[in-house]
C-alpha positions as CSV (number, residue, x, y, z in Angstrom):
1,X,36.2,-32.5,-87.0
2,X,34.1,-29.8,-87.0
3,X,33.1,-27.9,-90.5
4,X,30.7,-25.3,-92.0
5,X,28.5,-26.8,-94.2
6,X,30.1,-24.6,-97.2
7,X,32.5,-26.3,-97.0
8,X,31.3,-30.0,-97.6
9,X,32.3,-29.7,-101.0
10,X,36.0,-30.1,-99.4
11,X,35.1,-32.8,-97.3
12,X,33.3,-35.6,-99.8
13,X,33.4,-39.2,-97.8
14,X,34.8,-37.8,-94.7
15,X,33.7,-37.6,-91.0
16,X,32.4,-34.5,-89.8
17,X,30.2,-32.2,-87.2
18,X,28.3,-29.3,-87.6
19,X,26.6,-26.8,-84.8
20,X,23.8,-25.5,-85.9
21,X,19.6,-25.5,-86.1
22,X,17.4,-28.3,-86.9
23,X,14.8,-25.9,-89.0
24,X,12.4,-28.5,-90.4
25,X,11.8,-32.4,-89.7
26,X,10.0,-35.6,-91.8
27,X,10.2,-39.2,-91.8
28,X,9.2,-41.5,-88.6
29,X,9.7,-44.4,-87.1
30,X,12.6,-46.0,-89.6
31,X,14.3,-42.9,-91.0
32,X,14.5,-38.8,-90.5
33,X,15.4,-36.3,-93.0
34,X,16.7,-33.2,-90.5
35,X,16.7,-30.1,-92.4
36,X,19.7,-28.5,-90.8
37,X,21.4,-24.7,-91.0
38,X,24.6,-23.4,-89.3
39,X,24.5,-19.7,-90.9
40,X,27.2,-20.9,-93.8
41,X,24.0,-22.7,-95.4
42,X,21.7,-25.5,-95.0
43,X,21.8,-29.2,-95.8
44,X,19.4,-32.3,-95.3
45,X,21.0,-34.5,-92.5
46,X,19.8,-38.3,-93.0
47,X,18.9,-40.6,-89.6
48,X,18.7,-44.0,-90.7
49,X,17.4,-46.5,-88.4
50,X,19.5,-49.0,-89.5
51,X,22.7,-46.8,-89.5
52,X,22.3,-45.4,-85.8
53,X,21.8,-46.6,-82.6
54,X,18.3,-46.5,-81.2
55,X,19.8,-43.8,-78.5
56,X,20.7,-41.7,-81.8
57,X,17.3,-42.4,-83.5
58,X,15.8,-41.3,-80.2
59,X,17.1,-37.7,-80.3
60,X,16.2,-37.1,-83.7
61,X,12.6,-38.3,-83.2
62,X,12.8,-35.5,-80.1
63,X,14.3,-32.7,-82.0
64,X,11.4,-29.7,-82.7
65,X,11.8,-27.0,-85.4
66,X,14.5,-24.3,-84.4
67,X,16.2,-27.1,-81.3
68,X,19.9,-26.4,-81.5
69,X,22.5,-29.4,-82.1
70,X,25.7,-30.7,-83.2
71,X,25.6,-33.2,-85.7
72,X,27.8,-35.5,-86.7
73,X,28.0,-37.8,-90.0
74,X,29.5,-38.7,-93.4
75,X,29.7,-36.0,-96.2
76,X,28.2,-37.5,-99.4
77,X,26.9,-35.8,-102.9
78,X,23.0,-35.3,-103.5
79,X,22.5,-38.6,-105.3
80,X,20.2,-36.5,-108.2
81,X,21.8,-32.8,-107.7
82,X,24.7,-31.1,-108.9
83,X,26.9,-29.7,-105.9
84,X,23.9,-30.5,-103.3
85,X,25.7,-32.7,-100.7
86,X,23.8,-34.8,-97.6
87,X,25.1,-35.8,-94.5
88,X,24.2,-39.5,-93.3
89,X,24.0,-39.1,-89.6
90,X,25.2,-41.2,-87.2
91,X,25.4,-38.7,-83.7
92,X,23.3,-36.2,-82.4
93,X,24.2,-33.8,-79.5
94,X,21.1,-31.5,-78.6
95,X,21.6,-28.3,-77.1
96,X,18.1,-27.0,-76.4
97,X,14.7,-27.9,-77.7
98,X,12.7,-24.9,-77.9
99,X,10.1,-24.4,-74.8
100,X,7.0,-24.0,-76.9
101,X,5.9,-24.5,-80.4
102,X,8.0,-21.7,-82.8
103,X,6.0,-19.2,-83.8
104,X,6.7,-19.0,-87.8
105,X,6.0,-22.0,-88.5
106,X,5.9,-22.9,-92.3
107,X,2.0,-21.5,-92.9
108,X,1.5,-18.2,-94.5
109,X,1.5,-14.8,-91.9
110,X,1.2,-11.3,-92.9
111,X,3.9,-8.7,-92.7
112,X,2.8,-7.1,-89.3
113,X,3.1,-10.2,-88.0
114,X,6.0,-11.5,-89.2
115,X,7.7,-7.8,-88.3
116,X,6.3,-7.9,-85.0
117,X,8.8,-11.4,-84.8
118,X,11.7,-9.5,-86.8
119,X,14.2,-11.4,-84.4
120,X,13.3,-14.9,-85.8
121,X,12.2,-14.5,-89.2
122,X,16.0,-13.5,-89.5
123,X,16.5,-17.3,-89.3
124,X,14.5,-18.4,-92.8
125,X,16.1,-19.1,-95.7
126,X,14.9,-16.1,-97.7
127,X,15.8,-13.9,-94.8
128,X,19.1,-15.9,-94.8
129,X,19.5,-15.1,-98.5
130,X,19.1,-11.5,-98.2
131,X,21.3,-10.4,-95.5
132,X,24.1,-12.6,-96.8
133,X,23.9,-10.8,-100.4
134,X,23.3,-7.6,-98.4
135,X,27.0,-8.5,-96.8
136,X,28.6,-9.3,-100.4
137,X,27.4,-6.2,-101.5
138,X,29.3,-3.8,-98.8
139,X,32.3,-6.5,-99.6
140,X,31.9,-5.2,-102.8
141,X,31.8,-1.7,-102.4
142,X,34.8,-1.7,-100.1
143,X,37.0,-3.5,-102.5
144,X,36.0,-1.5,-105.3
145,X,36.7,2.1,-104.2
146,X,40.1,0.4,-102.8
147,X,40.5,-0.7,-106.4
148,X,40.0,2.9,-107.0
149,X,42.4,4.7,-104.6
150,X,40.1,6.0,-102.1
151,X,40.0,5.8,-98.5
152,X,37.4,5.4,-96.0
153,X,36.6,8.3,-93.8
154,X,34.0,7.9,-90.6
155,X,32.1,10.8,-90.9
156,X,29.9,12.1,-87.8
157,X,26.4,10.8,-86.8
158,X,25.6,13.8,-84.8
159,X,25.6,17.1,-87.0
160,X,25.0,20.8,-86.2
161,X,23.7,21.5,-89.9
162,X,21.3,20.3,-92.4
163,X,22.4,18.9,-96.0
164,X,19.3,18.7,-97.9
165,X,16.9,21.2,-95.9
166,X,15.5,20.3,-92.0
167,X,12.1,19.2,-92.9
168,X,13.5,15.7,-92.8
169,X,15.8,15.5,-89.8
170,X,15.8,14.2,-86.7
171,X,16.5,16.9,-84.1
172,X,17.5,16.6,-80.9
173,X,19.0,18.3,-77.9
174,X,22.9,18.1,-77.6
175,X,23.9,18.9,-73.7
176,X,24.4,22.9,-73.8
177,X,24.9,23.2,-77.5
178,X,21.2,23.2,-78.5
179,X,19.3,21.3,-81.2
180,X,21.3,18.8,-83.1
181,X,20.4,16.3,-85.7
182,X,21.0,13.2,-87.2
183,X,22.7,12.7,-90.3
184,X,21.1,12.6,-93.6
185,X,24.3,11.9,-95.2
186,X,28.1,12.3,-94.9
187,X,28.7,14.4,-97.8
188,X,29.3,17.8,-96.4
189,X,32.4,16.4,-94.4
190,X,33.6,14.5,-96.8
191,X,34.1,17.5,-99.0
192,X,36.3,18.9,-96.4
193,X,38.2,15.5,-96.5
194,X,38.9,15.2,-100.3
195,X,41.0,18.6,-99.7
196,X,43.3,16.4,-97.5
197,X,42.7,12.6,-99.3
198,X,42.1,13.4,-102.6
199,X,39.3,10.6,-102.8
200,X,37.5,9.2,-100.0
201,X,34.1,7.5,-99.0
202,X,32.0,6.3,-96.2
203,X,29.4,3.9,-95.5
204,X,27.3,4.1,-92.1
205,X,23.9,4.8,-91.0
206,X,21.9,7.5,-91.8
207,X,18.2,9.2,-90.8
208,X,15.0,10.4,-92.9
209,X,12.3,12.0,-90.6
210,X,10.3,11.8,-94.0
211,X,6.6,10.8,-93.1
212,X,6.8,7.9,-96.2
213,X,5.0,4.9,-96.0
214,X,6.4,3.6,-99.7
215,X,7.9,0.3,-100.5
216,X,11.4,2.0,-100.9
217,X,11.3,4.6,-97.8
218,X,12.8,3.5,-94.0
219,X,13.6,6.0,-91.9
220,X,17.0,4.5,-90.7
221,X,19.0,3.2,-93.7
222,X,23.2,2.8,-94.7
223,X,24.1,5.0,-97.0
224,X,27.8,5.0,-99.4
225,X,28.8,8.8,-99.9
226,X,31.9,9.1,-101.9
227,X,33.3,12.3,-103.1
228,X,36.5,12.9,-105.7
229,X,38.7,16.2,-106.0
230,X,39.3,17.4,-109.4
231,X,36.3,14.9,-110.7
232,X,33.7,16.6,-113.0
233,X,29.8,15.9,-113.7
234,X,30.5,13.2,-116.6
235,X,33.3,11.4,-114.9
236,X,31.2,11.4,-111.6
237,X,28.6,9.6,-113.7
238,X,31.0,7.0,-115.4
239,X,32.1,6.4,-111.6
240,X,28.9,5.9,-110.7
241,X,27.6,3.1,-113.4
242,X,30.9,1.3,-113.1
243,X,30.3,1.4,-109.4
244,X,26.6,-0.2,-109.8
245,X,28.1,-2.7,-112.3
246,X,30.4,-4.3,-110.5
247,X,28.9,-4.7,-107.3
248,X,26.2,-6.6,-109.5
249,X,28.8,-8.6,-111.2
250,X,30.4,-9.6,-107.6
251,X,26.8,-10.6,-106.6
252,X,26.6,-12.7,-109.6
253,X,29.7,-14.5,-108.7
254,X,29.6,-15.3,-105.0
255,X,25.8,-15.3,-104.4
256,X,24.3,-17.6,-107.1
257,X,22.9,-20.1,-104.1
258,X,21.0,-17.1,-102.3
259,X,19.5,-15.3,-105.6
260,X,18.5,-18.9,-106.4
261,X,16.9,-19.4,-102.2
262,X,15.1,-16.1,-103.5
263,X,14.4,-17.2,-107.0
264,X,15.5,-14.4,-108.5
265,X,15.5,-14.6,-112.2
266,X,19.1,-13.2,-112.6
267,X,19.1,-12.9,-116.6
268,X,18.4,-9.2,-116.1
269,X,21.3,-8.8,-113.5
270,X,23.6,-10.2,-116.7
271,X,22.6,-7.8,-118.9
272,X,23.7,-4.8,-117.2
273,X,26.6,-3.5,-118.6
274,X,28.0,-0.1,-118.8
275,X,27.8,2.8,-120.4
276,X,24.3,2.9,-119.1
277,X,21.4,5.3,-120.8
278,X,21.9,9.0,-120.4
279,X,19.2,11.6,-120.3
280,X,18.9,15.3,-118.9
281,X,15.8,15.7,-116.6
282,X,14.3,17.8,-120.0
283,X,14.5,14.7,-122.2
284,X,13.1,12.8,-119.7
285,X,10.1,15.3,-119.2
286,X,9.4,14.9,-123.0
287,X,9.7,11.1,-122.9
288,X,7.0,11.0,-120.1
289,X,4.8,13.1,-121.7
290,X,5.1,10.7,-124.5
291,X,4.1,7.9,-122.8
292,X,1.2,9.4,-121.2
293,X,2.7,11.3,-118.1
294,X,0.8,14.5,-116.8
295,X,4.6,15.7,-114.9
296,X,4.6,19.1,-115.2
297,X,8.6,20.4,-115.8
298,X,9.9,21.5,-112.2
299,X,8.1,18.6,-110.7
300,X,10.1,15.6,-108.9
301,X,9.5,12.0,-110.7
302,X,7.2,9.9,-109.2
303,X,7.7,6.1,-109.0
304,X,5.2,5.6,-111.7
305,X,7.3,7.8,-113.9
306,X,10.5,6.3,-113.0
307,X,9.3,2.8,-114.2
308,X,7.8,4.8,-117.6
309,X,11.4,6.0,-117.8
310,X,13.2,2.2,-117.7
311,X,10.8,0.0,-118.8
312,X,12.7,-1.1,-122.3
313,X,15.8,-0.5,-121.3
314,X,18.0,-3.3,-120.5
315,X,20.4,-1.0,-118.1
316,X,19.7,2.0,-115.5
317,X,19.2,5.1,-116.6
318,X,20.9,8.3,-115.7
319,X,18.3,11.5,-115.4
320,X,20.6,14.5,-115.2
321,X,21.1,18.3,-115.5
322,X,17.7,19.2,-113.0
323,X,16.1,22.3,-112.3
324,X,18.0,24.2,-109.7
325,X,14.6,25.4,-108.2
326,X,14.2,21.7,-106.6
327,X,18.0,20.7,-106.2
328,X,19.7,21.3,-102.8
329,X,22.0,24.3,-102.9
330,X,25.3,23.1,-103.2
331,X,25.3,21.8,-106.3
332,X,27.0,23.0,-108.9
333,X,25.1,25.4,-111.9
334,X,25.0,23.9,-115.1
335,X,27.5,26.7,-117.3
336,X,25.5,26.0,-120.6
337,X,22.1,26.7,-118.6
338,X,22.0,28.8,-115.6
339,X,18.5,27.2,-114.7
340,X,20.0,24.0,-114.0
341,X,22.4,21.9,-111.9
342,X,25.1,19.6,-112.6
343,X,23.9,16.4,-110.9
344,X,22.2,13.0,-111.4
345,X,19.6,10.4,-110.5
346,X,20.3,6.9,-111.0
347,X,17.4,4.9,-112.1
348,X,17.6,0.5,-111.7
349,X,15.3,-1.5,-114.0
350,X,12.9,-3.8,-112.7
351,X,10.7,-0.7,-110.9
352,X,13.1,-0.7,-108.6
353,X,14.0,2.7,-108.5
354,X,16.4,5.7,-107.6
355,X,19.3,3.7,-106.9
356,X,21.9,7.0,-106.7
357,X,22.2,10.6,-106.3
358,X,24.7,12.9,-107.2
359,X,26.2,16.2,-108.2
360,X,29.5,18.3,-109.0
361,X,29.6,20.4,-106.4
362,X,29.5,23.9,-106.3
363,X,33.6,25.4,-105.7
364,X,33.1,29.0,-105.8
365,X,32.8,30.9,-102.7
366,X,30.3,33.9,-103.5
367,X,28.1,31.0,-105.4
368,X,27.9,29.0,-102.8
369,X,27.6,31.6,-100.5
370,X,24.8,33.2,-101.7
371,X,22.9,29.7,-102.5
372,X,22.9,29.1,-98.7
373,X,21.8,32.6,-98.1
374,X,19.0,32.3,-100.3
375,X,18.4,28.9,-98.5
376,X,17.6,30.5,-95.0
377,X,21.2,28.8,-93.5
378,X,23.2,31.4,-92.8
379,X,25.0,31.0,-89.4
380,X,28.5,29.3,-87.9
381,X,27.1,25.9,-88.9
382,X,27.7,26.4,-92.6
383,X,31.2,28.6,-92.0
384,X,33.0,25.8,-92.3
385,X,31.9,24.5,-95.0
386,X,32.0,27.6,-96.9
387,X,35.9,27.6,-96.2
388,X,36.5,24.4,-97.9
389,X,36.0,27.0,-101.2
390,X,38.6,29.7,-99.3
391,X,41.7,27.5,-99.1
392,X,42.7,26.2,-102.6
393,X,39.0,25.0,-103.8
394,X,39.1,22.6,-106.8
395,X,36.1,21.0,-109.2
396,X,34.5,18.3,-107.0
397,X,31.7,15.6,-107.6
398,X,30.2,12.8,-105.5
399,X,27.3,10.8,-105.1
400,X,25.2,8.7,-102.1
401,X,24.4,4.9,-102.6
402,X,21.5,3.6,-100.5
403,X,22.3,0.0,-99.4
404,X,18.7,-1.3,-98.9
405,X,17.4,0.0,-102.5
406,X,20.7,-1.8,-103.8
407,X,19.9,-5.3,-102.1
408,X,16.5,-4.6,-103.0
409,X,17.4,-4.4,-106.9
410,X,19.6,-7.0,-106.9
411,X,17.9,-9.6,-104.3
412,X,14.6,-8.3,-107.0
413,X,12.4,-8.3,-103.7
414,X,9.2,-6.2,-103.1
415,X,9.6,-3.9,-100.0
416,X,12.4,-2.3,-98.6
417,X,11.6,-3.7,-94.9
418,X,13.7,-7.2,-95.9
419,X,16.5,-5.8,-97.2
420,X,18.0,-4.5,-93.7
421,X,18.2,-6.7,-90.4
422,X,16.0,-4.8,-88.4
423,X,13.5,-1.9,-90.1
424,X,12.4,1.0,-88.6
425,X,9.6,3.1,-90.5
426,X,7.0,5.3,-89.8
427,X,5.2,3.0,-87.4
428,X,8.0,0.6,-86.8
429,X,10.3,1.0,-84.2
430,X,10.4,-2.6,-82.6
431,X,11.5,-4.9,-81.9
């Protein structure tokens, strides 16, 4: 009977057979521990000599790091660990043994190196780890905006028009249409969707041409843009943390094993709870001058300030109501001061930075007209957009969630370049 090793728990005394890897080997001559994965998870396969026949014990004394097998054996519980199970071997079917020695092998290699061999430091166990939290958490963001009542909408890749200004876009030629670029983000489409769906978001990739060579900056990246009709800065912002919240709470609940693979103090993780902190981008100024920042107001935050910012607070924090000199231009001015916008900036503890940004939108045709004006844009590229505020324009909000800065919070990992399959930055496009 063949079985996933997640699901040995099920199959306590029984016979069974897993395909998988042999990813690490000890013992000799009388008995083999076979540290063995099949992508579900990983468990210690046991060759005794006096179990096996010496055709069995054979195999196993040939099998390399990274060979490929099917083996078969009893299911029986880790005689010292709670829900750790062992498999007592008693057949081994090999399915290749690697040509030559694998290259990431268990001694220490630096970053370029182990980037440069992207394809098979996939197969460790932290690598594991990540990318199957990184899967729980788009589980998590599909079922929750189901929860919510909004639908998914594919928005295009390929887009005549800029979002957040051209300097960081890649541009290309499009046949006999000209220069085209790829998407920084949905957003702008998904405004003209709401008018149909009411509530809608979508969840693909998306391009930075920004020249970054940060911890928390890739080029390529997933990005969540949802937008809401009828929903206001406030409840955007409630949408938001309860978002954040229970995509951590899911990760809490069906990725213990990983977080502990990447031992990741989770205590944090349990502590965040909505409403989270609330401050406008003029508190936040004051604060950081307070604790020893030299920002200047009008000025973007820096890293540095944004850990200055969350450092004793037990949840994210919410930076809203910027300048409107340094916002894009369609978000929406702030009615109690004409200098600033109606959005936000997410902030996760740890250091780990802006997890979110959003804005109510701006739903009045002259404003928004003139904003884009005054932004250099005019042209067809931006007509249709500017209809979406002809034809029965409501009060609209959304918000973009970058998937890698999320696994990175919650995974509580350094850089950025682990938390997505294959990286491209700055001076990484391979392999």
């Amino acid at each position: 009977m063949i079985v996933q090793i997640s699901d040995f728990l099920r199959h306590v005394g029984e016979e069974v057979t897993i395909q998988g890897w042999m990813y690490n080997k000890r013992g000799s001559g009388k008995i083999y521990f076979l540290q063995l994965r099949d992508g579900s998870g990983m468990v210690q396969g046991v060759v005794a000599e006096s179990e096996v026949t010496p055709a069995v014990m054979a195999k196993a004394e040939q099998l390399q790091m990274e060979s490929s097998c099917k083996v078969t054996g009893i299911v029986s519980k880790h005689p010292k660990l709670e829900n750790v199970f062992e498999l007592q071997v008693n057949d081994i079917e090999i399915g290749q043994i690697p040509f030559e020695d694998y290259p990431i092998a268990k001694k220490e290699h630096g970053p370029d190196f182990l980037l440069d061999h992207r394809h098979l430091w996939l197969r460790s166990k932290r690598q594991w780890a990540i990318q199957r939290i990184r899967n729980q958490i788009i589980r998590a963001v599909y079922m929750f905006f189901d929860q919510r009542g909004f639908i998914k909408i594919d928005t295009p890749i390929f887009t005549p028009n800029a979002c957040e200004g051209a300097t960081t876009l890649f541009e290309l030629e499009y046949f006999d249409e000209g220069k085209v670029y790829l998407s920084q983000s949905g957003q702008l489409y998904l405004e003209a969707a709401i008018m149909a769906v009411g509530k809608a978001f979508d969840f693909g990739p998306t391009f930075r041409a920004e020249k970054s060579k940060t911890k928390r900056h890739l080029t390529e990246f997933w990005m969540m843009d949802a937008e809401a009709a009828y929903l206001e800065h406030e409840d955007s912002m409630k949408l938001q943390e309860d978002l954040v919240t229970f995509v951590i709470q899911h990760c809490l609940q069906n990725c213990l094993a990983e977080l502990e693979a990447l031992e990741r103090n989770i205590e944090p993780l349990k502590k965040i709870k909505t409403p989270f902190k609330r401050l406008t981008y003029t508190e936040a100024i004051d604060e950081l001058h307070q604790r020893g920042s030299d920002i200047q107001f009008g000025q973007d935050l820096g890293n540095d300030d944004e850990v200055l910012l969350t450092q004793d607070s037990e949840v994210p924090v919410f930076i809203h109501k910027w300048p409107k000199s340094i916002k894009p231009f369609y978000m929406k001015t702030d009615p109690e001061n004409s200098d600033l916008v109606l959005n936000d900036d997410l902030i996760g503890t740890e250091g780990s930075g802006e997890l979110i940004g959003g804005s109510q939108r701006e739903d009045d045709y002259d404003t928004l007209k003139a904003a884009i004006l005054k932004e250099g844009l005019q042209g067809p590229e931006y007509q249709w957009y500017l209809d979406l505020r002809k034809y029965g324009s409501v009060p609209h909000s959304g918000f973009g969630l970058g998937l890698e800065r999320m696994v990175r919070y919650v995974c509580g990992i350094e850089h950025i370049r682990e938390t997505i399959p294959f990286p491209r930055m700055l001076t990484r496009m391979r392999p």
